[in-house]
C-alpha angles and dihedrals in degrees: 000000000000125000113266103238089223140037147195107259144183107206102202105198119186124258081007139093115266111262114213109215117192093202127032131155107284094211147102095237085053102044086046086051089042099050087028099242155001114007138229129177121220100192112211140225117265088235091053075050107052086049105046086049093047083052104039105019088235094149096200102158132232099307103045123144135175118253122227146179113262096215103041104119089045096049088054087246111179111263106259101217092189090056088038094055104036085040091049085229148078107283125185127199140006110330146198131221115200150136105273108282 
């Protein structure tokens, strides 16, 4: 089955709202210019999943995960307390939210 070119996103920015975005670029060159570097992916638990998309209508299906800066915390990167908290662990940085790509 071919890659959709686009998928449903939360950008979590930090010190911001999170922003819900029905189509963003579904690739690795846009999630490393969205989070500034470097990526990792902290998949979540179905049940993380079933609430965020009760909250924010996100709709990203069973296998979703937040994507981060690998280097946040290096880089000195400001503590995002939305990912952190939706992630269950520290997350720096400007975040995404999305079905595994």
């Amino acid at each position: 089955m071919p890659r959709s070119t686009t998928l449903p996103a939360l950008e979590l920015r930090c010190g911001q709202s999170p922003v819900l975005v029905r189509e963003f670029p579904n690739g690795l060159e846009h999630f490393q210019a969205f989070v500034g570097g470097l990526i990792d992916v902290i998949n979540l638990e179905p049940a993380t999943i079933a609430e965020v998309d009760s909250i924010y209508q996100v709709k990203s299906g069973t296998r979703a995960c937040i994507v981060v800066n690998d280097e946040g915390i290096n880089l000195e990167l400001p503590l995002n307390r939305v990912a952190s908290i939706i992630a269950g662990q520290p997350v720096f940085g400007d975040a995404l939210l999305c079905d595994v790509p």
